[in-house]
C-alpha positions in Angstrom: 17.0 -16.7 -65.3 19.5 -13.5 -64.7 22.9 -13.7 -66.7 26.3 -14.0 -64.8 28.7 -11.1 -65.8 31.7 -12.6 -67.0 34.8 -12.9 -65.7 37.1 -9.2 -66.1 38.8 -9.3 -69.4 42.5 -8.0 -69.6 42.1 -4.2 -71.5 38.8 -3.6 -70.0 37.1 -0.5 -69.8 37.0 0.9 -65.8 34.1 2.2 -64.6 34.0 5.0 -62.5 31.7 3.8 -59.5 29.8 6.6 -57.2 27.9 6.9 -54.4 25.3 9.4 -55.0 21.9 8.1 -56.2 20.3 9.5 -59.2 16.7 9.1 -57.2 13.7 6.7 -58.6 14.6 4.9 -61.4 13.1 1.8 -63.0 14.8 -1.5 -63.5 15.3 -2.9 -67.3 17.9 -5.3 -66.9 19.7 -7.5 -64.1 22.7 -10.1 -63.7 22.0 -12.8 -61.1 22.5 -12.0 -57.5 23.9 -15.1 -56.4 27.8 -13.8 -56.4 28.9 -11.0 -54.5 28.3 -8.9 -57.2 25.4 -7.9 -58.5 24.6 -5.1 -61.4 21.3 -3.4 -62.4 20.8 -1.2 -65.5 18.1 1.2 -64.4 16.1 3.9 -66.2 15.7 7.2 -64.1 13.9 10.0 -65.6 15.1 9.3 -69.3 18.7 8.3 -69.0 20.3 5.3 -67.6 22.7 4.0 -65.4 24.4 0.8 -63.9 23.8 -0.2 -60.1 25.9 -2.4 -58.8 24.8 -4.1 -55.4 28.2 -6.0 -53.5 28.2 -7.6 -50.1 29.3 -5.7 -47.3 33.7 -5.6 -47.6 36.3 -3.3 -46.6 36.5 -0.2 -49.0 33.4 -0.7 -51.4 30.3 0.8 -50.4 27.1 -1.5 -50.5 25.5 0.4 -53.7 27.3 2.3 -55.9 26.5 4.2 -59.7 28.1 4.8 -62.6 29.5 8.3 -62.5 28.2 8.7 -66.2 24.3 8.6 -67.5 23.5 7.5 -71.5 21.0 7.4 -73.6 19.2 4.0 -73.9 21.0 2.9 -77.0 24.8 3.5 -75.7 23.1 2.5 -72.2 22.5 -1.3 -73.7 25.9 -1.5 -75.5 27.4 -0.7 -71.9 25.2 -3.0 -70.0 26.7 -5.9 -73.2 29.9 -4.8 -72.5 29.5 -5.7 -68.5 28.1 -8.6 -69.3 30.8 -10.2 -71.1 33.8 -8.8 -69.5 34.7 -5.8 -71.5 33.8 -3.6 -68.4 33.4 -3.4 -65.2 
């Protein structure tokens, strides 16, 4: 079973959301795609990033990326902080 993300928490930490793919990458980690959405941590070529996946609205493109890439150790403590609300 995927995790939910939780709800925004006030304080939290913006993301900066692109378009541009960073190519193949390998999924580690997921949240659940039964909301609108959804958020992927992927592994591409060493580094990581966060996908997120929404439903097709007004002024958010489909798939986006995180503008920034991390190792795998700050990439987990990101991927925990978008999970409980610290982020997003």
């Amino acid at each position: 079973m995927s995790p939910h993300p939780a709800v925004p928490r006030s304080g939290r930490t913006a993301l900066r959301w692109i378009e541009q793919s960073p190519g193949p990458g390998r999924v580690v980690a997921y949240t659940c795609s039964c909301r609108m959405t959804a958020y992927e941590l992927v592994a591409c070529a060493g580094v990581y990033r966060i996908r997120r996946r929404t439903l097709s609205r007004r002024g958010v493109p489909p798939v986006s990326w995180t503008g920034k890439r991390w190792r795998r150790e700050e990439a987990y403590e990101w991927w925990h902080r978008l999970l409980t609300g610290q982020a997003r």
